[in-house]
C-alpha positions in Angstrom: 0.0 0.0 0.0 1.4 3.6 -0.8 1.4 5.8 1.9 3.2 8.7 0.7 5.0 9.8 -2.9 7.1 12.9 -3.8 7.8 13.4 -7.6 10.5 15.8 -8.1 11.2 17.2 -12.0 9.2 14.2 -13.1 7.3 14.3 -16.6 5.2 17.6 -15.7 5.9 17.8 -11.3 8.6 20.4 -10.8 7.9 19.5 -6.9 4.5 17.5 -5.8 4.0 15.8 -2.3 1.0 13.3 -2.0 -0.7 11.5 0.9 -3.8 9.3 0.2 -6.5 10.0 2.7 -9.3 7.1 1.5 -8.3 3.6 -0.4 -10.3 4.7 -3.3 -9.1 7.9 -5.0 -11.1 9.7 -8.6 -8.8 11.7 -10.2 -10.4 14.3 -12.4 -9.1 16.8 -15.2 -9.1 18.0 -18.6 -6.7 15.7 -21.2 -3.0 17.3 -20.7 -3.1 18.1 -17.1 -0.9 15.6 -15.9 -3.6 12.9 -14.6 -1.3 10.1 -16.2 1.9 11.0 -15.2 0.6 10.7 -11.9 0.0 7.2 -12.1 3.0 6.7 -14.1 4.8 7.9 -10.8 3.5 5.3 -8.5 4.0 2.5 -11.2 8.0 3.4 -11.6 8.2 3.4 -8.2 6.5 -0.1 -7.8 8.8 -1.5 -11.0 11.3 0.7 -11.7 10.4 1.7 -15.3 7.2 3.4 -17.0 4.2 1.7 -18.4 3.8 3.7 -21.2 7.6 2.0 -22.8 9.0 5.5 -22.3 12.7 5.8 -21.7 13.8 7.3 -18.8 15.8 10.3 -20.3 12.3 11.4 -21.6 10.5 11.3 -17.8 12.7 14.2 -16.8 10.8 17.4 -16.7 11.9 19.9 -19.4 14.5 22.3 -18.0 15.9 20.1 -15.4 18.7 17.0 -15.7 17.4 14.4 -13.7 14.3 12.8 -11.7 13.5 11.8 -8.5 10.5 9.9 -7.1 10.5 9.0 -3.3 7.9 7.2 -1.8 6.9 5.1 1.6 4.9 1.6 1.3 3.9 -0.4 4.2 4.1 -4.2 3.1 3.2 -6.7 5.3 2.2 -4.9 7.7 6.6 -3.1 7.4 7.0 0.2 6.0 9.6 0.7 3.7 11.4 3.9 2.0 11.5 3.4 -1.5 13.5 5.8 -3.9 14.4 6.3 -7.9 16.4 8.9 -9.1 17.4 9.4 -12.9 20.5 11.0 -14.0 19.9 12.3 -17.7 23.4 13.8 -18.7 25.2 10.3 -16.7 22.2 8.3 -18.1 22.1 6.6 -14.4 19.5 5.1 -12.9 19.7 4.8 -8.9 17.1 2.7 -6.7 17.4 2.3 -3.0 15.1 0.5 -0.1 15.4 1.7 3.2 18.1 3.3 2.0 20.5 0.9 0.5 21.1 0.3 -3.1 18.9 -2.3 -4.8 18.5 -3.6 -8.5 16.0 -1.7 -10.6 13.5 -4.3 -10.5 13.5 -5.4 -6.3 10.9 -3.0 -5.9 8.3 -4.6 -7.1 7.7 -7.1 -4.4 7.2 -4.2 -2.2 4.9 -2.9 -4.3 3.1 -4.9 -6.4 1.0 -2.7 -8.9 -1.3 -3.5 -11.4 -2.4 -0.7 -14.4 -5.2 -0.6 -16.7 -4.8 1.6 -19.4 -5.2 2.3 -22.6 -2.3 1.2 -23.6 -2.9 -2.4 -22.6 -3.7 -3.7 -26.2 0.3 -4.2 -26.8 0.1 -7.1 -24.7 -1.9 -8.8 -27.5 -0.7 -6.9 -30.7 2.6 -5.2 -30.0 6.0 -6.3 -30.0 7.4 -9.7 -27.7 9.3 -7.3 -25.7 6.2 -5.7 -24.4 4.3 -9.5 -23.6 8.1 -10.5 -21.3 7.8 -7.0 -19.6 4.7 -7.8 -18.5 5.2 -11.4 -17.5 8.2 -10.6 -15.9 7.4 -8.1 -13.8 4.4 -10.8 -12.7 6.9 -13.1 -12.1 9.3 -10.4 -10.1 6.1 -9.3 -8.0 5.7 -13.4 -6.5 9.1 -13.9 -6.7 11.8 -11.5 -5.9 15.1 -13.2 -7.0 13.3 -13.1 -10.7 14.4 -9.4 -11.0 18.2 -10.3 -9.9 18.4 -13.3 -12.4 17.2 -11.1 -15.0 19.8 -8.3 -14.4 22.7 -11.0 -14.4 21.2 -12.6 -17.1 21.4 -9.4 -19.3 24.8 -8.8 -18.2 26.1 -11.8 -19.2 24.3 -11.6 -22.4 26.0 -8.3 -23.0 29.2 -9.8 -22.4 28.6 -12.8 -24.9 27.4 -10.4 -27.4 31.1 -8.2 -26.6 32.9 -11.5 -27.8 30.4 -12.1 -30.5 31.8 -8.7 -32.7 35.6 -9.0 -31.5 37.0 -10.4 -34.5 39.5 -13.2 -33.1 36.6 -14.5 -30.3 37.5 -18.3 -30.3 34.6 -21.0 -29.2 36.7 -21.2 -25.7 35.9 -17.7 -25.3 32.3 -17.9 -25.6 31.7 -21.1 -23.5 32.2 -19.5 -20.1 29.5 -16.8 -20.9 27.5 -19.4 -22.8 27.5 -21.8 -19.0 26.3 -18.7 -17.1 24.1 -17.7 -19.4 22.2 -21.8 -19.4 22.2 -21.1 -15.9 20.6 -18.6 -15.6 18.8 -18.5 -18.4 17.5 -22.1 -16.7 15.8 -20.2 -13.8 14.1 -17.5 -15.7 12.2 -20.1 -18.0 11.4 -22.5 -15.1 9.7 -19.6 -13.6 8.2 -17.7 -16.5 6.7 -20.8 -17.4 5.3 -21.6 -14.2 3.7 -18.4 -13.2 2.4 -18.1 -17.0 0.4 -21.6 -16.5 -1.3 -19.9 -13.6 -2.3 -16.7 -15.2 -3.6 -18.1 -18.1 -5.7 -20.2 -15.8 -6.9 -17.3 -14.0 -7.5 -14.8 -17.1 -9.2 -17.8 -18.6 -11.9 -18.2 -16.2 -12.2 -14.2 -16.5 -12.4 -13.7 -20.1 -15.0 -17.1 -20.2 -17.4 -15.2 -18.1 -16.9 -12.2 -20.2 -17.3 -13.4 -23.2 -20.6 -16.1 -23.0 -18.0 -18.9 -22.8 -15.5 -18.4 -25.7 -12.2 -19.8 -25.0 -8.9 -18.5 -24.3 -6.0 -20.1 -24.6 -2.2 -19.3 -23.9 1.4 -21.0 -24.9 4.6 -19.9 -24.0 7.1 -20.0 -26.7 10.8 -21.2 -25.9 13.1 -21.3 -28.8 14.6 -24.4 -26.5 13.1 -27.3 -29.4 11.8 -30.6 -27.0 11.6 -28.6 -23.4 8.7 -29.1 -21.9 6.9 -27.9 -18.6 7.2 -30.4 -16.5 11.2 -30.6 -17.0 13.2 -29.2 -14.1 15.7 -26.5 -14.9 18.6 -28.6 -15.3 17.6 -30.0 -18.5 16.1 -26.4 -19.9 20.2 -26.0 -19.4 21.2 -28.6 -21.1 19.5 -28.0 -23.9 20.1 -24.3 -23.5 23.9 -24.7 -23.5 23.1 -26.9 -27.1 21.1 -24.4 -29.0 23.9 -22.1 -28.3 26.8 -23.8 -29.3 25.1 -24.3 -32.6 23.8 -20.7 -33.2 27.4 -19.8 -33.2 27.9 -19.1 -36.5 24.9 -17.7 -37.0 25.5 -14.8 -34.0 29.2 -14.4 -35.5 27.5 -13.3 -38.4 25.0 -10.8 -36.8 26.8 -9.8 -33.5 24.7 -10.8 -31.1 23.3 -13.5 -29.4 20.0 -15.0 -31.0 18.3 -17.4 -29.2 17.6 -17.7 -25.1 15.0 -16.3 -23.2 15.3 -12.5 -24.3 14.0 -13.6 -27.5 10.9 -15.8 -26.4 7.8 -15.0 -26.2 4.3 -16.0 -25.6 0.9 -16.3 -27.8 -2.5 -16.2 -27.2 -5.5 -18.2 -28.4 -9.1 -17.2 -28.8 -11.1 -20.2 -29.8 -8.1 -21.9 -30.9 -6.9 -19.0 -33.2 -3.9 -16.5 -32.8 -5.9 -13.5 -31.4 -2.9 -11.4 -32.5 -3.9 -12.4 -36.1 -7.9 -13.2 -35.9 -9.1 -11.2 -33.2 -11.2 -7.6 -33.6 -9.9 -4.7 -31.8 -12.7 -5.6 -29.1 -11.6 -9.1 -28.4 -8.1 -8.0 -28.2 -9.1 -5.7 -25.4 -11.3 -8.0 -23.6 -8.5 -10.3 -23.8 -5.9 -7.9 -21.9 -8.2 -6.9 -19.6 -8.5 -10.7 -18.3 -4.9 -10.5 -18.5 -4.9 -7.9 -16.0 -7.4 -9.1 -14.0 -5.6 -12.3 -13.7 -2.7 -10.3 -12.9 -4.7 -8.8 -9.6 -6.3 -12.2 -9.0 -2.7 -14.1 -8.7 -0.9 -11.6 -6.9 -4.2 -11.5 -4.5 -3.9 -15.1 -4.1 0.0 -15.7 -3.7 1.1 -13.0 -2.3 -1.9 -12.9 0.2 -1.9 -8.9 0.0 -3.9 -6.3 -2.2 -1.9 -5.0 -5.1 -2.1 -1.2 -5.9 -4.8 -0.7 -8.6 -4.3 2.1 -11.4 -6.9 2.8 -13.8 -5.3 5.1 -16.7 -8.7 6.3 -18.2 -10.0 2.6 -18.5 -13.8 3.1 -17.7 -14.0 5.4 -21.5 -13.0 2.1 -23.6 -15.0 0.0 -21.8 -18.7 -0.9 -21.7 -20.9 -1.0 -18.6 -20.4 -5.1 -18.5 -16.7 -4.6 -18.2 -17.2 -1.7 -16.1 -19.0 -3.4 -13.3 -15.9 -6.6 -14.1 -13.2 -3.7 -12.7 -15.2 -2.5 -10.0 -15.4 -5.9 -8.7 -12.1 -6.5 -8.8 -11.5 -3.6 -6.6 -12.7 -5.7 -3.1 -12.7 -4.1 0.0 -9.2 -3.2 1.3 -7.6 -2.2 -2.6 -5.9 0.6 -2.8 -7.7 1.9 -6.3 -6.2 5.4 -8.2 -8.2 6.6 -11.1 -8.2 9.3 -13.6 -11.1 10.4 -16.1 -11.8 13.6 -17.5 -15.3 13.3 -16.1 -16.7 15.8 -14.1 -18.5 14.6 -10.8 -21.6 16.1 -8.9 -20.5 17.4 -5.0 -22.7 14.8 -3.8 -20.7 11.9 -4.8 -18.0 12.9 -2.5 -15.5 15.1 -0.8 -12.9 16.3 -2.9 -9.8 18.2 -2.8 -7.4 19.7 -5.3 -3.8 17.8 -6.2 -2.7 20.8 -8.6 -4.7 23.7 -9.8 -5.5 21.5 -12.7 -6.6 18.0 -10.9 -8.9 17.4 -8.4 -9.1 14.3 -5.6 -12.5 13.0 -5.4 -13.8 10.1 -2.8 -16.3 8.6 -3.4 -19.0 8.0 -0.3 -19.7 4.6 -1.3 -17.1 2.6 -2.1 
């Protein structure tokens, strides 16, 4: 749960302190008024990066070199002092908990956010590096050593890829990066795999009751040919170290390393066809918005806490169905921030201004 945030030269916020007084927060303002950038400052300080796939050179408020977001979260009944700050012209990125240094992605098991947004259609038709994002920072939320395989993983990678364009790189030189890299690379899929089965469960049983019974479907895709779920790690490693030893000549030729998990992906089926490929724009968003929902309804369940809910404008692309779907999501107990550009009648609840330009409202009756 958030219990405080400061946003300091971030996107629009020269300087803006915030302390939620309810669980259930309406923000409320004309289009360009900073509404999004809001929430955009409570999810990169629950994951360490934006949700709308901006870099962080271009979260830095115009005039100034760098970014800061600070906030406190109380998780498990613990509060804990979370901070990012972005260097522009040293292009460094600094996260600390309680104080101490930490790896970009650690604080997401302290606070586990979930956003609904517009923008949520790339998990069905945008790019594989969007659909990992999302998965791993699932995966990262339940399990916190995720995030610090990742980073080690992408640092050896980097390393390979080094020895990859040095012109005299010998096969002896690549194997010690190619054994950490199996290991490593072991983990990530064991858990990506794992955590996937159970969403697609969940967002299943979501999108069924959404849809009058339709069928969704999901596969993750290894480039690992024979691997199969219910093989432990060690042999995703085996097999791993293989498929690298034979791209070799291959990533000589293009510099860089081709196959692994930074390269996988996953697909989704609607009635047994690629929705990417076969399903209307509708589908496609009925189908990430079981995917978030299934996000909440995991997290929920295995982390036995309430994740931060953001709603990015969500209620204007959906219908009244899928409407009364969010709000039930939002149980008792959720910490819920919204934004709309609707205007609300004094009755509904007491407000209070954020900026000149936003106003708080809280609802009596949620």
């Amino acid at each position: 749960m958030l219990k405080y945030l400061y946003l300091n030269n971030f996107r629009n916020y020269e300087n803006l302190e915030f302390k939620p007084e309810e669980k259930f927060i309406i923000f409320t303002g004309a289009n360009g008024t900073g509404k999004s950038n809001f929430l955009e400052g409570i999810y990169y300080l629950g994951t360490g990066y934006s949700f709308r796939q901006a870099r962080d050179e271009n979260l830095v408020r115009f005039g100034s070199d760098y970014f800061a977001i600070s906030g406190i979260v109380s998780y498990a009944g613990v509060d804990y002092k979370i901070d990012a700050v972005y260097q522009r012209e040293k292009r460094r990125k600094i996260i600390k908990i309680n104080n101490k240094r930490v790896l970009p992605g650690s604080c997401s098991s302290y606070l586990p956010v979930v956003i609904f947004s517009p923008q949520d259609l790339i998990l069905i038709k945008g790019a594989p590096s969007g659909r990992r994002r999302f998965l791993d920072l699932l995966v990262s939320q339940l399990k916190p050593q995720h995030s610090k395989d990742l980073h080690y993983y992408n640092t050896v990678l980097l390393q390979r890829n080094k020895q990859l364009r040095g012109a005299k790189t010998t096969d002896a030189d690549l194997f010690p990066w190619e054994q950490q890299l199996s290991t490593l690379g072991a983990r990530i899929w064991k858990r990506r795999i794992s955590v996937f089965s159970k969403l697609i469960d969940h967002s299943s049983d979501v999108f069924a009751s959404l849809s009058r019974g339709r069928i969704l479907k999901g596969e993750y895709k290894s480039q690992i040919n024979g691997i199969k779920e219910s093989d432990d790690p060690d042999k995703f490693q085996e097999l791993f170290l293989d498929v690298l030893e034979k791209a070799r000549p291959t990533d000589r030729k293009v510099k860089f390393t081709t196959v692994g998990p930074h390269r996988e992906d996953f697909h989704l089926y609607l009635n047994d066809h690629e929705a990417r490929l076969y399903a209307s724009q509708g589908e496609q968003r009925l189908i990430s918005l079981a995917l978030k929902v299934g996000q909440y309804q995991l997290l929920s369940l295995e982390k036995r806490t309430e994740p931060v809910l953001l709603l990015d404008d969500v209620f204007s692309e959906l219908d009244e169905k899928h409407r009364i779907l969010v709000l039930d999501v939002m149980k008792k107990g959720t910490q819920v921030f919204a934004t709309t550009t609707a205007s609300f009648k004094e009755e509904y609840g007491r407000r209070k201004e954020l900026t000149s330009y936003i106003t708080m409202v809280y609802p009596k009756n949620f």
